[in-house]
Structure formats: structure tokens, C-alpha cells
Backbone bond lengths (Angstrom), bond angles and torsions (degrees), N, CA, C in turn:
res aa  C-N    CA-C-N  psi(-1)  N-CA   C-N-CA  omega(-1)  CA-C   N-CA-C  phi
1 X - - - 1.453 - - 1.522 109.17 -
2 X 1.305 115.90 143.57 1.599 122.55 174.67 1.216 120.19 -70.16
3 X 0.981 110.28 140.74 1.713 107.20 175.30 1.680 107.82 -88.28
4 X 1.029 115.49 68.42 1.855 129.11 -163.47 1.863 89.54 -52.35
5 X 1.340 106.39 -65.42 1.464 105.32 -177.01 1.738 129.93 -34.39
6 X 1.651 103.92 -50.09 1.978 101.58 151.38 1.487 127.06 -46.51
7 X 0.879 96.31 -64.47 1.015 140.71 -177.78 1.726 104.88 -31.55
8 X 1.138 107.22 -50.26 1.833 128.58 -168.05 1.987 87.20 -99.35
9 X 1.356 111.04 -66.76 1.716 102.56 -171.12 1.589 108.48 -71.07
10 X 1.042 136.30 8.57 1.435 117.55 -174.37 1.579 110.98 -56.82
11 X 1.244 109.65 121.52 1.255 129.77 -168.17 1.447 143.50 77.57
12 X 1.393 98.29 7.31 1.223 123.30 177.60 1.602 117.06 -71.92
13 X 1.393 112.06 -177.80 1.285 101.16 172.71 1.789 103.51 -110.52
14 X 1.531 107.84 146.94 1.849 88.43 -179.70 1.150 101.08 -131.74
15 X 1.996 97.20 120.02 1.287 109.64 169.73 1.717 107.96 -92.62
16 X 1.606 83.84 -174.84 1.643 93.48 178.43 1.714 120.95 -69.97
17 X 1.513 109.55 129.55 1.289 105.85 -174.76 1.530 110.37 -84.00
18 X 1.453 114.03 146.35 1.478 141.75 154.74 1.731 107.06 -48.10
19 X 1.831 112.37 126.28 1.310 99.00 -178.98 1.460 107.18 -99.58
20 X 1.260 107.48 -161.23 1.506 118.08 -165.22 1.313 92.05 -137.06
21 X 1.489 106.29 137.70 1.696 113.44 -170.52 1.517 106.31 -95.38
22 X 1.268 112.89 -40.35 1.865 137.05 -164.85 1.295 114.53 -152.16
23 X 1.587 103.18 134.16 1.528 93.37 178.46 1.044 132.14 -88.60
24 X 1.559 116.15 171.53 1.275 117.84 -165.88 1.161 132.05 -119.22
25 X 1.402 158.06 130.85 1.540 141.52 -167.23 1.508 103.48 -121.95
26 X 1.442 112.92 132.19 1.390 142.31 173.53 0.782 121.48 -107.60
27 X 1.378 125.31 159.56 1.987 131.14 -169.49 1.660 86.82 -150.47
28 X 0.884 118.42 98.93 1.657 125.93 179.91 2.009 88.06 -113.72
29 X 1.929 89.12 128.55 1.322 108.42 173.50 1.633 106.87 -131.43
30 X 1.538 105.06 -178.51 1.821 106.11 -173.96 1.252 87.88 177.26
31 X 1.878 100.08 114.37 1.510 105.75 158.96 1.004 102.07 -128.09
32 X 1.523 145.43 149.64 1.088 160.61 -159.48 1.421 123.65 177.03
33 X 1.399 107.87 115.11 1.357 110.11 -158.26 2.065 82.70 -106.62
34 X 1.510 90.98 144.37 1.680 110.97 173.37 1.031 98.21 -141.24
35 X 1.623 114.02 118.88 1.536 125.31 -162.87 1.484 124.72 6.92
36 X 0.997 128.69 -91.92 1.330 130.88 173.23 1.635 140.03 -76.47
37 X 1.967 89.65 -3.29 0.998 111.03 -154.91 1.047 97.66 -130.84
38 X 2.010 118.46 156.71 1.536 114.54 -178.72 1.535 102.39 -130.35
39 X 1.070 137.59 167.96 1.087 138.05 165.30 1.519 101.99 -137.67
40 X 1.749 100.11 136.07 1.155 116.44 -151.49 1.841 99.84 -116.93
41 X 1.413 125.88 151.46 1.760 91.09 148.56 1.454 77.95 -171.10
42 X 1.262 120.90 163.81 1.376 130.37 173.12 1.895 118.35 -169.90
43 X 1.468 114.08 98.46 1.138 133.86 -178.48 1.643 118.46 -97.99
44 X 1.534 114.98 131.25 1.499 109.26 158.48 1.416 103.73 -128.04
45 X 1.540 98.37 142.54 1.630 108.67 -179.10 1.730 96.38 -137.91
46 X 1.240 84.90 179.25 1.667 110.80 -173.62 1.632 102.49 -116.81
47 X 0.979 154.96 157.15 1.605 144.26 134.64 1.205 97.52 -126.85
48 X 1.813 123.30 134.73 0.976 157.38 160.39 1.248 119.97 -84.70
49 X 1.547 122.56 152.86 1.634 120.12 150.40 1.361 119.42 -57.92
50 X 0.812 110.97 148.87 1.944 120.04 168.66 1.453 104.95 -170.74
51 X 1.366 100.21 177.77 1.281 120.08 -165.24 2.048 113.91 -84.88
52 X 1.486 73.58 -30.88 1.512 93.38 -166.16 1.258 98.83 -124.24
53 X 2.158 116.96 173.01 1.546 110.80 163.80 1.750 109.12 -80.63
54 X 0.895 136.81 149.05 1.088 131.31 -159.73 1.800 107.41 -153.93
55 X 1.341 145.27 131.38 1.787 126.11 -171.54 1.990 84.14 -139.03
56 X 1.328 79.47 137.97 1.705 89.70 -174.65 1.777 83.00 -129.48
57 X 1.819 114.27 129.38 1.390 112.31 178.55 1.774 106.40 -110.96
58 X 0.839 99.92 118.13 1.597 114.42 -175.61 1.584 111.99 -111.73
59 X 1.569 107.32 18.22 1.598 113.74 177.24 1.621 109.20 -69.59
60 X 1.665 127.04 109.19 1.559 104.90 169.98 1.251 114.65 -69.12
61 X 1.484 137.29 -43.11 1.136 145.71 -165.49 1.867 122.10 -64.32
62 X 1.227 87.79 42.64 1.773 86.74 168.08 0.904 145.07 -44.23
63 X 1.582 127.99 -45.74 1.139 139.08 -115.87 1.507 91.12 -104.96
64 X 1.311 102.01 -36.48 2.012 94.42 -176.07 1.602 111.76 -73.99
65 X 1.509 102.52 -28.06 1.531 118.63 -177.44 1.684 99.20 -70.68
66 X 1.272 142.07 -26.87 1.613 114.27 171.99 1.388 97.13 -116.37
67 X 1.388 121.87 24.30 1.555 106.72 143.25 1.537 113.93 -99.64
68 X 1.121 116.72 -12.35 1.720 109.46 162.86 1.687 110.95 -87.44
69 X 1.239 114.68 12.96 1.333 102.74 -174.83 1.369 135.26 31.72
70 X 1.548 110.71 40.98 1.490 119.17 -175.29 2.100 94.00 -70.23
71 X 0.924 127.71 -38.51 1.394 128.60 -174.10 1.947 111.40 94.73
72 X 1.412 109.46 46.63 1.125 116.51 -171.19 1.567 95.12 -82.08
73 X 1.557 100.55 160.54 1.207 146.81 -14.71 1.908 121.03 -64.59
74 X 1.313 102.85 -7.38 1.195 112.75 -156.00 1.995 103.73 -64.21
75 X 1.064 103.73 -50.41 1.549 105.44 168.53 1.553 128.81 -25.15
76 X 1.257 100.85 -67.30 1.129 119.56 135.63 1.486 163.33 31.88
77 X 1.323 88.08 -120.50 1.638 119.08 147.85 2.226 111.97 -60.55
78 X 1.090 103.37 -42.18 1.313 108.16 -174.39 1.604 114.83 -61.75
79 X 1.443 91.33 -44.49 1.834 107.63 175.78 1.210 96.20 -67.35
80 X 1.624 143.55 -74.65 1.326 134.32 -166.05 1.317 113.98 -42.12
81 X 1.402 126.41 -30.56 1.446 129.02 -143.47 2.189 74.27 -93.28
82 X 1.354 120.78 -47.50 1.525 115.76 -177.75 1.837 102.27 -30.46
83 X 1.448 91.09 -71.99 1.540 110.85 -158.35 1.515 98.24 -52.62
84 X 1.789 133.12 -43.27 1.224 120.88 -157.00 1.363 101.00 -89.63
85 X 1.537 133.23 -18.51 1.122 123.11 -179.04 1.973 122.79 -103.18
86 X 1.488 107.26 10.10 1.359 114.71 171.93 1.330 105.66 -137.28
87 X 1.059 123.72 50.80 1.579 148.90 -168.37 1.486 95.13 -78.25
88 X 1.482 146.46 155.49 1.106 156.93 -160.88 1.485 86.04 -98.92
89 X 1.715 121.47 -37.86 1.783 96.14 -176.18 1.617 104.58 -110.16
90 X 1.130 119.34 27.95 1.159 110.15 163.81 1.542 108.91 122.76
91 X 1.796 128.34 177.48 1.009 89.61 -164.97 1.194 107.69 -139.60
92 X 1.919 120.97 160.12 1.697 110.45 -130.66 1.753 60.73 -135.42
93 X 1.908 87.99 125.77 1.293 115.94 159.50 1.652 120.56 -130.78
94 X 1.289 102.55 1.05 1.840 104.64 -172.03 1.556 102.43 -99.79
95 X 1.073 98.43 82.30 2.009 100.05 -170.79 1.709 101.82 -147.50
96 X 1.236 111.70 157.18 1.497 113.04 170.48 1.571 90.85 -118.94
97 X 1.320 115.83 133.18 1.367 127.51 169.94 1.444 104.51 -99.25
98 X 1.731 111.55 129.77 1.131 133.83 170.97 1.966 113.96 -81.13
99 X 1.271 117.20 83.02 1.834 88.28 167.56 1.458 114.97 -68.24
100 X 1.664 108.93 136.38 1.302 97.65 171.31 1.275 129.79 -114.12
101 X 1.265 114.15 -28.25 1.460 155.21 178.38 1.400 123.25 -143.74
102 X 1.681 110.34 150.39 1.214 109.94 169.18 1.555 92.95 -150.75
């Protein structure tokens, strides 16, 4: 397993993370058309409490995902890790992220 969390802060400064009481499930989508072009993406996850950052991938549907070579899960995981660690209240790293779908 990756250590996504180094990996994303290298060089950062690390404060204390904000916990999570109950988990939560998200359906994060993105359509966006650029002239001729669309950009597509559509994720559901779970985030849990834990002790640690932790990403458990429970996506069945692979097979189209490393023939488009998007580089999943890492995409991803990298964007969530933006949003959970520059969060307006602070920033929540003690979670296990569920992928569930894409």
C-alpha cells in the first residue's frame, strides 16, 4: 500500500489533524465541456475514523480505468488529500478512505 499521505505533504508543515466523529459517503462528479472536448470524472467514497490516513480500493470496474491511463487511484486520492488537508476548519487526516465506485 502507498503511503499517499507522504507522499502528498512532503515538505509541508504537519499540524494536528481535526477528527471525524461518523462516516461519511460522497458522490463527487465533473462535467466540463472545453470546446471540443469534455472532461468527465465521477467518484464515490466512504471516509471513516481511524487512527491513521489509510485508502482501501474497492473499485470493481478497472479495466476501462487502466486503459485510459487516468493513473487511478492516485488522481484521486491526491485531490481528496487537497480538499481534506486545506479545509476552511482545519485539516482532517485521521480517516480511512473507502473507494467505492467510479
Amino acid at each position: 500500500m502507498k503511503d499517499y499521505l507522504s507522499l502528498w505533504a512532503e515538505g509541508l508543515p504537519n499540524p494536528p489533524s481535526r477528527l471525524l466523529s461518523v462516516p461519511i459517503t460522497v458522490l463527487g462528479k465533473r462535467i466540463r465541456q472545453i470546446g471540443p472536448r469534455a472532461e468527465f470524472a465521477k467518484v464515490q467514497l466512504t471516509v471513516h475514523p481511524s487512527d491513521s490516513f489509510e485508502v482501501i480500493d474497492r473499485v470493481a470496474e478497472r479495466g476501462e480505468l487502466e486503459k485510459l491511463g487516468v493513473g487511478w487511484p492516485n488522481c484521486a486520492i491526491f485531490g481528496l488529500l487537497d480538499v481534506l488537508m486545506f479545509a476552511e476548519f482545519g485539516p482532517i487526516f485521521k480517516v480511512c478512505v473507502i473507494l467505492e465506485e467510479v
